[in-house]
C-alpha positions as CSV (number, residue, x, y, z in Angstrom):
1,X,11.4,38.5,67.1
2,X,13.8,39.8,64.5
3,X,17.3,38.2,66.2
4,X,20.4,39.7,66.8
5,X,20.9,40.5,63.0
6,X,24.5,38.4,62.5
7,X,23.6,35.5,61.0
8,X,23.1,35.4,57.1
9,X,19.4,35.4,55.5
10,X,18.4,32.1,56.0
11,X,19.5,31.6,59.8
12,X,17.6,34.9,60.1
13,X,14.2,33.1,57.8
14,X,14.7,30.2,60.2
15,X,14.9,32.1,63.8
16,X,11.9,34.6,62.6
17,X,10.1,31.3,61.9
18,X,11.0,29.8,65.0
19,X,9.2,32.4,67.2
20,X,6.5,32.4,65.3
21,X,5.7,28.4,64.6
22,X,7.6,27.0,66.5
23,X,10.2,24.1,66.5
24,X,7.9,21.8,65.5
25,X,5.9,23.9,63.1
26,X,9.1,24.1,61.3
27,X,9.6,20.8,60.6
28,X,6.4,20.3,59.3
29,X,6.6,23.5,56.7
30,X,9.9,22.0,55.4
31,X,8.5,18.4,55.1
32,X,5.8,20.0,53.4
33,X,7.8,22.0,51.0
34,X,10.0,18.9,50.3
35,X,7.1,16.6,49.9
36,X,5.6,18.8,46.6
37,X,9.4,19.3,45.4
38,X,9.3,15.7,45.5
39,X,5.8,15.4,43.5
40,X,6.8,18.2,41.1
41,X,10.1,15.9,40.1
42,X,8.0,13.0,39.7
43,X,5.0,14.2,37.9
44,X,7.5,15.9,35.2
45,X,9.2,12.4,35.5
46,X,6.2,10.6,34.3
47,X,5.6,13.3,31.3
48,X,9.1,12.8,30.6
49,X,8.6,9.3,30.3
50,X,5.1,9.1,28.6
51,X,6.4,11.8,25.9
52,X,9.3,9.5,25.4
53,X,6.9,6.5,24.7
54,X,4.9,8.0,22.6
55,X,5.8,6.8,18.9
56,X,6.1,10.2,16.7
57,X,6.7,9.4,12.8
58,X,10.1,10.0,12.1
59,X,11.0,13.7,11.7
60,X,8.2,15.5,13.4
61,X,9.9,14.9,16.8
62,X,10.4,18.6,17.5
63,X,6.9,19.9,15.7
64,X,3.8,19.5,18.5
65,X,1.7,16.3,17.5
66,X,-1.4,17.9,16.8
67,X,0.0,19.9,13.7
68,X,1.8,16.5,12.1
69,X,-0.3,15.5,9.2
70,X,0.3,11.9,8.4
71,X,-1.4,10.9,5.2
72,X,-2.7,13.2,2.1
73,X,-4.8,12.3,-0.4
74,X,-5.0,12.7,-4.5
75,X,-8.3,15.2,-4.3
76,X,-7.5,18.2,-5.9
77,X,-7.5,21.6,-4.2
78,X,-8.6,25.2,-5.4
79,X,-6.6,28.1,-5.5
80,X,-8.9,30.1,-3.7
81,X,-12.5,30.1,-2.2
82,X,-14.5,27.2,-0.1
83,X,-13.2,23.7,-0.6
84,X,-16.2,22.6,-0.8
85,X,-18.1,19.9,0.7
86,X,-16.6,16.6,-1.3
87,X,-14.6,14.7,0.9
88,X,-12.5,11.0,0.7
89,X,-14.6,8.6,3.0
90,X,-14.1,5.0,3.6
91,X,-15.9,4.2,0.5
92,X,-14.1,6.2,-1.8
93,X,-11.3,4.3,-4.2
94,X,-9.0,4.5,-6.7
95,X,-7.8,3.5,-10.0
96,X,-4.3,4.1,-11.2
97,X,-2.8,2.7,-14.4
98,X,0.1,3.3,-16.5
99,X,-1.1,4.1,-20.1
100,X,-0.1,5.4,-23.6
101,X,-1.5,6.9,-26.3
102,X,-2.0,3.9,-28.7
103,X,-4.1,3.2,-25.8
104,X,-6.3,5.6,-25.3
105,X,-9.7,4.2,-26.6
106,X,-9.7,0.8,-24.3
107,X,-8.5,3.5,-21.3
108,X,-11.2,5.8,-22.0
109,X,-13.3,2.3,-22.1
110,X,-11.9,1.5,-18.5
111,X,-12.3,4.9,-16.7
112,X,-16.0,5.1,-17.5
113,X,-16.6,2.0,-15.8
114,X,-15.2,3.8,-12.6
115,X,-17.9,6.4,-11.4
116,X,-16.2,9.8,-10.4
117,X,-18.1,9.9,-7.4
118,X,-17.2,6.9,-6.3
119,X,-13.4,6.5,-7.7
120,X,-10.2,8.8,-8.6
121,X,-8.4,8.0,-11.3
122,X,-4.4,8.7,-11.6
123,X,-2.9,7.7,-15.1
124,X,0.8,7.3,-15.4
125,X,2.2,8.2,-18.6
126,X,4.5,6.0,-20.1
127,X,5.0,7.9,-23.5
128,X,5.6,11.2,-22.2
129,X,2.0,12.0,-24.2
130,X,-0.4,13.8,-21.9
131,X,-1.9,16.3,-24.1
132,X,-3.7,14.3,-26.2
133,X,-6.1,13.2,-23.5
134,X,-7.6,16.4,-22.4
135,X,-10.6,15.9,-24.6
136,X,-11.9,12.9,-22.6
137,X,-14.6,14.1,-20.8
138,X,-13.2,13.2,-17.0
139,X,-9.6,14.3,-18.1
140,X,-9.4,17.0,-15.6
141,X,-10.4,15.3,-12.9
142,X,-7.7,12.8,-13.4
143,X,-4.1,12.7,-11.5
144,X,-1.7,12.6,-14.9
145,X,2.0,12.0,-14.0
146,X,4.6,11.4,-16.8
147,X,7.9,9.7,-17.5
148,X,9.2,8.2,-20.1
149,X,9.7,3.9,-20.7
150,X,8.7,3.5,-16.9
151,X,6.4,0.7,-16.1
152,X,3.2,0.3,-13.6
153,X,5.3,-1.0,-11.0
154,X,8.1,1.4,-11.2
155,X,5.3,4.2,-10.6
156,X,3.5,2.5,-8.2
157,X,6.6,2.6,-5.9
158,X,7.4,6.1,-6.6
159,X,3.6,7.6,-6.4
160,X,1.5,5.5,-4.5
161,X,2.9,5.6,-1.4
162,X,0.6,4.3,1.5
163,X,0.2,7.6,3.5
164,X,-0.2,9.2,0.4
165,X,-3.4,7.3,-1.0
166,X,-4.3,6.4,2.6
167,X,-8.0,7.3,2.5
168,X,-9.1,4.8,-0.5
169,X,-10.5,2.3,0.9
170,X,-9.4,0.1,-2.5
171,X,-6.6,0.7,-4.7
172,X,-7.5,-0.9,-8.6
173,X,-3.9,-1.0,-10.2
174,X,-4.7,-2.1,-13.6
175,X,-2.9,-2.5,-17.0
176,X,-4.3,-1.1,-20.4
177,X,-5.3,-3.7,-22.4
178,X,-8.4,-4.8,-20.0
179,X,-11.9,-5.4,-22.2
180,X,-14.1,-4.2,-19.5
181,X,-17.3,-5.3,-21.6
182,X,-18.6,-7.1,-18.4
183,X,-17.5,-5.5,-15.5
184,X,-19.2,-3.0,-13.2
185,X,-16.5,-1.3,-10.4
186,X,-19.3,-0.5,-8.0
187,X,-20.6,-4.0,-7.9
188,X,-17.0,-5.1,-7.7
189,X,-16.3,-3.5,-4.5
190,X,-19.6,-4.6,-3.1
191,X,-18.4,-8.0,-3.6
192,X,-14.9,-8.1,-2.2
193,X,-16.1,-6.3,0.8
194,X,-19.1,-8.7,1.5
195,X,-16.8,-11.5,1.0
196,X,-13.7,-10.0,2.8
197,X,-11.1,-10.1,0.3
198,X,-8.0,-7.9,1.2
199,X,-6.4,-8.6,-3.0
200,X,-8.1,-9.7,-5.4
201,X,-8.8,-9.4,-9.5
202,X,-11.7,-9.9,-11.5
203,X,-11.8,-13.0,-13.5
204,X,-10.8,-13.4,-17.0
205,X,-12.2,-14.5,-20.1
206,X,-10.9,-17.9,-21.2
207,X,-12.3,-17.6,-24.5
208,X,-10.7,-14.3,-24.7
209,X,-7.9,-13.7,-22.5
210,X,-4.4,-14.2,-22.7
211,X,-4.3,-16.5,-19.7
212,X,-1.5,-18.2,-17.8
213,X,-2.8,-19.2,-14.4
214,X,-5.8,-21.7,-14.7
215,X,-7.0,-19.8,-10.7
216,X,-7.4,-16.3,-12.8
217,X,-10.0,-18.1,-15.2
218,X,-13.8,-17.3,-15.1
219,X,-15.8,-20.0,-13.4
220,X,-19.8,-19.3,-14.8
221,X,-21.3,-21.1,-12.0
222,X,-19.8,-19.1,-9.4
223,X,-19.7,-15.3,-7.9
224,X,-16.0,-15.6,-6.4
225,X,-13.4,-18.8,-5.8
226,X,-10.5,-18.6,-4.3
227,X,-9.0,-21.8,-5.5
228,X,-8.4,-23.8,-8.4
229,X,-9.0,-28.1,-8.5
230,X,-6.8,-28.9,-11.3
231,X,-3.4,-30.8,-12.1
232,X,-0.9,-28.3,-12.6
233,X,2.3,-29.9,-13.9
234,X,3.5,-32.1,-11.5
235,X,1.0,-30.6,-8.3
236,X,-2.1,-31.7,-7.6
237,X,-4.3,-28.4,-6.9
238,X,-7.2,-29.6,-4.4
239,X,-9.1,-28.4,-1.3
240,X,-6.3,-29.1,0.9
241,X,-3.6,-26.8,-1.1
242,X,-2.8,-23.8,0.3
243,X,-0.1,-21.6,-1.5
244,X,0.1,-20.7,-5.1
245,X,-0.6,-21.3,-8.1
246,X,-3.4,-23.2,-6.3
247,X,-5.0,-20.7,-3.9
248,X,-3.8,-17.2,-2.6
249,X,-2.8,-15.1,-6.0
250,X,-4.1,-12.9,-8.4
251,X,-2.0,-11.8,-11.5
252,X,-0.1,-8.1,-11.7
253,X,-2.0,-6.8,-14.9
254,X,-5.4,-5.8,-12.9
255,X,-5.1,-6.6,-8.8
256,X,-7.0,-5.2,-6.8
257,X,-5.6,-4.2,-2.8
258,X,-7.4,-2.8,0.1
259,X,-5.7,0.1,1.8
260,X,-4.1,-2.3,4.5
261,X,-2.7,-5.3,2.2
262,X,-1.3,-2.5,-0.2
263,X,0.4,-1.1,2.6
264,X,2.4,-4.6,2.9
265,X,2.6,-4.7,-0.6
266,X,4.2,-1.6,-1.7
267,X,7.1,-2.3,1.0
268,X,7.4,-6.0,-1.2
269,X,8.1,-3.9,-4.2
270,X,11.7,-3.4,-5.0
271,X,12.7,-0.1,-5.6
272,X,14.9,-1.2,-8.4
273,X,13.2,-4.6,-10.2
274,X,10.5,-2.4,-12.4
275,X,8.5,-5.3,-14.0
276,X,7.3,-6.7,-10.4
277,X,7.9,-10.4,-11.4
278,X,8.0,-12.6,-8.4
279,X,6.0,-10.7,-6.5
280,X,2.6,-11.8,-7.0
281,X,3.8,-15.0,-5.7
282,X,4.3,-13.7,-2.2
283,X,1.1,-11.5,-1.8
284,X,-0.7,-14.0,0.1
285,X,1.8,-12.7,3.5
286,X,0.0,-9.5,2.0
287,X,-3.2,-11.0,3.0
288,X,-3.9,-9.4,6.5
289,X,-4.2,-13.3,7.3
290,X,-5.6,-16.7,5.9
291,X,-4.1,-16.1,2.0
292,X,-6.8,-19.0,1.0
293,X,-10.1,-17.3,2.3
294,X,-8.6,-13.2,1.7
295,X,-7.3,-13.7,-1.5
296,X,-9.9,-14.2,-4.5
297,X,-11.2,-14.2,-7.8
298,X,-14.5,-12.5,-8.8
299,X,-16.4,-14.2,-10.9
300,X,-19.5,-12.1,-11.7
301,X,-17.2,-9.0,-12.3
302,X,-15.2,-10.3,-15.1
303,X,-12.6,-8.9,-17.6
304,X,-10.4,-9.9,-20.6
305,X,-7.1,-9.3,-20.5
306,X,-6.0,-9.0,-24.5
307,X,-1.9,-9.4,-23.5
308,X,-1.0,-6.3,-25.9
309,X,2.3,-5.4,-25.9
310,X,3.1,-2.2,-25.0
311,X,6.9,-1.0,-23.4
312,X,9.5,-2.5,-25.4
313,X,7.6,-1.9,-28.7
314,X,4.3,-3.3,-30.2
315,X,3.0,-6.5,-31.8
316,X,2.6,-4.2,-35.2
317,X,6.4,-3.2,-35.2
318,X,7.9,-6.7,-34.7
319,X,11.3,-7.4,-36.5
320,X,10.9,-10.2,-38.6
321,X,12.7,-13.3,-37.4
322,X,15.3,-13.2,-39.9
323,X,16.7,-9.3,-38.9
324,X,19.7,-9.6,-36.6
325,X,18.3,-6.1,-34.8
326,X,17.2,-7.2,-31.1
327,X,13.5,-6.9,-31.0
328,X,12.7,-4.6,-27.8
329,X,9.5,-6.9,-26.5
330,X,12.1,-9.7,-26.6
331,X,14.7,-7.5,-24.7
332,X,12.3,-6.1,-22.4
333,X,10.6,-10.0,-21.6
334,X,14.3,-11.5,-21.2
335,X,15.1,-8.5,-18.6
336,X,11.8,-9.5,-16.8
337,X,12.9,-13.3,-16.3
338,X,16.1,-12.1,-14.7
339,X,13.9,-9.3,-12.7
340,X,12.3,-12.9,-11.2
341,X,15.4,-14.4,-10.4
342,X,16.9,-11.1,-8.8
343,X,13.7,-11.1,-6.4
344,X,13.6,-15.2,-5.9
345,X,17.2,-14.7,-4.2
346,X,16.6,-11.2,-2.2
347,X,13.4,-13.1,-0.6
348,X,15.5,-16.3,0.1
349,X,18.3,-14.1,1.6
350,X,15.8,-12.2,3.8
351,X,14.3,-15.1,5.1
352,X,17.6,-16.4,6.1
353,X,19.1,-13.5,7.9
354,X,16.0,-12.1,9.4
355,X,16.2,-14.4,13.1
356,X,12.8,-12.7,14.1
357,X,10.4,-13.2,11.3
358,X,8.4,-16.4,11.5
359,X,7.2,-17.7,8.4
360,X,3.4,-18.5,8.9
361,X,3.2,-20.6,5.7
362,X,5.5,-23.1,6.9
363,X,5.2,-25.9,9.3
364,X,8.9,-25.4,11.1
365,X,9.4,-21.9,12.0
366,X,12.6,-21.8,9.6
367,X,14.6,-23.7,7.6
368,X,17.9,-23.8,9.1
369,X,21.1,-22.6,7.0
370,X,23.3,-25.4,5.5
């Protein structure tokens, strides 16, 4: 039973098992033990593979995916103690505008109309002058980030990252110098979400507003249009138009973006051109689709946009025409035409190297390079 005892361990394994199974038994215990060897390599295969599918966001490779938090929020936090029971749902949004002091009373105005329950508000501070707010009643509730001479847009890029304000479900990024007489926020977002509008703006004023795009004007007779039937130097805006200034735009001093067409829209944004001229005319690829029916104006809700200048100086410290002294408005509107060119050729020069992007606004899939 035990063999002569010569041969190494395993010849000794193999007689032992001889006696006792068999020739035959033995070729079944080995075809047995090779058979799960051969499972246990491919089952850890397939993890291997599946593991290697799965798409982790870049830099949480080695951390186990149930610890990776994606997104955050703006809701503040206590120090210590339940957190309480208030929580950012689907309905919740938010309002983030880049103010100064000399504007305090029509933000103060603007912020009211946005109920805290309903809305969280972030101001950027373009004056460095944050003090001087904290006697506004919803002060301390409010996100208040500061830098000097830096406009909306530059913030926006900086501090409004997508995974950041990921739970809003609507993101109001608004100028200043909005009369907010006749709007209501709640009813707003009631509309846009009835009528699906990814971006959109309430309407302005004509009477009142200082208005370049005859689409952002109030039309009385109507709760929302999303297009414009009007001669428009030398184009013909009718119901067959389909790209700007015709259909498919809002203006940058109050647009309005749900969480998904800001997440295209923020990636538009150069890091670099701070004024953000240009891009409104390329929101409607923002438009999670058909830029004619997601893109709108609202009517009903309606503002006035007093055109107050703010960065570069103010309409009460002009030069007079006569002083030889650059007048910073001037400065700052001249830097924002060149900010418009800089963009015009970076989108041209993308759509010409980029071989896989299809433009869906255009009848030939590309224009061909000459």
């Amino acid at each position: 039973m035990h063999g002569d005892g010569d041969g190494d361990g395993d010849g000794a394994f193999r007689y032992n098992l001889q006696d006792l199974m068999g020739q035959a038994g033995i070729d079944r215990f080995f075809d047995m033990v090779f058979r799960c060897k051969f499972l246990q390599d491919s089952l850890q295969l397939t993890t291997s593979k599946t593991c290697q599918a799965e798409c982790r966001p870049n830099g949480s490779e080695t951390l186990p995916k149930g610890i990776v938090s994606m997104t955050s929020d703006l809701q503040m936090r206590p120090l210590w103690g339940s957190r309480g029971t208030k929580s950012k749902s689907s309905s919740m949004s938010l309002l983030a505008m880049a103010v100064g002091i000399k504007q305090k009373e029509s933000v103060n105005n603007i912020v009211k109309k946005f109920p805290a329950n309903d809305f969280a508000v972030i101001l950027f501070h373009y004056d460095g002058n944050v003090d001087q707010w904290k006697d506004l009643e919803w002060s301390n509730q409010a996100i208040h980030i500061s830098a000097i001479n830096q406009t909306k847009w530059w913030f926006a890029k900086r501090f409004l990252h997508p995974d950041i304000i990921a739970e809003y479900a609507y993101i109001f990024l608004w100028d200043e110098d909005i009369g907010v007489e006749n709007f209501n926020a709640k009813r707003y977002v009631s509309i846009i979400r009835e009528e699906g509008l990814e971006i959109s703006q309430p309407a302005l004023d004509p009477e009142k507003s200082e208005l370049h795009h005859h689409l952002t004007a109030r039309d009385s007779s109507s709760r929302v249009h999303r297009r414009v039937y009007k001669k428009i130097g030398p184009k013909w805006c009718n119901e067959n138009s389909t790209d700007p200034p015709c259909t498919g735009f809002v203006e940058m001093m109050a647009p309005v973006f749900s969480g998904a067409s800001w997440r295209c829209a923020w990636h538009m944004i150069q890091n670099d051109l701070v004024h953000g001229w240009g891009v409104d005319f390329q929101l409607g690829y923002c438009a999670q689709g058909d830029r004619t029916k997601n893109i709108g104006i609202v009517d009903s809700e309606y503002i006035v946009h007093y055109g107050l200048p703010t960065l570069g100086g103010s309409a009460a410290n002009k030069e007079s025409p006569s002083s030889n002294q650059p007048n910073g408005r001037e400065v700052v509107k001249k830097w924002s035409f060149q900010e418009l060119e800089i963009f015009k050729g970076r989108w041209r020069k993308a759509v010409e190297n980029d071989e896989c992007w299809i433009d869906p606004y255009q009848q030939s899939p590309k224009l061909t390079k000459h």
